[in-house]
C-alpha positions, -999 to +999 in steps of 0.1 A: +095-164-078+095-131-100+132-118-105+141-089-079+148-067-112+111-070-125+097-046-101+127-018-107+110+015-112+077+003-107+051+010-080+030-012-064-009+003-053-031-015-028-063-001-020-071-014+017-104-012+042-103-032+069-073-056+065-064-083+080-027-100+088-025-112+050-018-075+037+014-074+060+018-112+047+017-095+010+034-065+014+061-085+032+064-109+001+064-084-027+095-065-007+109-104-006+103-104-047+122-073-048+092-047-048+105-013-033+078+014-040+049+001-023+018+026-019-014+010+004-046+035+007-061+031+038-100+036+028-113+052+060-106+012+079-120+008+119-098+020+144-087-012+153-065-018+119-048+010+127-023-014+142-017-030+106-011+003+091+015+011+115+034-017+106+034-011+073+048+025+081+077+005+103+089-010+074+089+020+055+057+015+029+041+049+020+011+049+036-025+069+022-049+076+048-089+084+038-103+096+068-138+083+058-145+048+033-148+064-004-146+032-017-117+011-041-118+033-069-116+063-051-087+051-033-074+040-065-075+072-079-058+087-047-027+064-047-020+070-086-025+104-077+004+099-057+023+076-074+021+106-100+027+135-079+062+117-068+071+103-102+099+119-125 
């Protein structure tokens, strides 16, 4: 287990199309090991994930919509964008 203190001021990007229950599994474990910024891009996912995204909103993870797939490193760019944008 990675000490809670590792992740302080440090954010946490996850690209995301069309997850399934393991990113709320790994999202829910990295706030366990302490993580507290967590940014997930959703990359233009089905309709029907929308359900997962919502959750991660409900437990207060900044979520990044695409409205169309652009692909990871387009996503990528977005979150660091920001990740930047809200850094001091």
């Amino acid at each position: 287990m990675i000490a809670s203190d590792a992740f302080r001021g440090v954010a946490t990007l996850i690209p995301a199309f069309n997850p399934d229950k393991r990113l709320l599994d790994l999202v829910r474990a990295l706030r366990e090991a302490g993580c507290e910024n967590l940014v997930v891009v959703n990359d233009g996912s089905d309709r029907q994930c929308q359900e997962s995204f919502d959750a991660l909103r409900d437990i207060e993870v900044t979520v990044i919509e695409h409205e169309h797939n652009k692909g990871k490193g387009a996503a990528l760019k977005t979150g660091f964008s920001a990740i930047a944008a809200h850094s001091g």
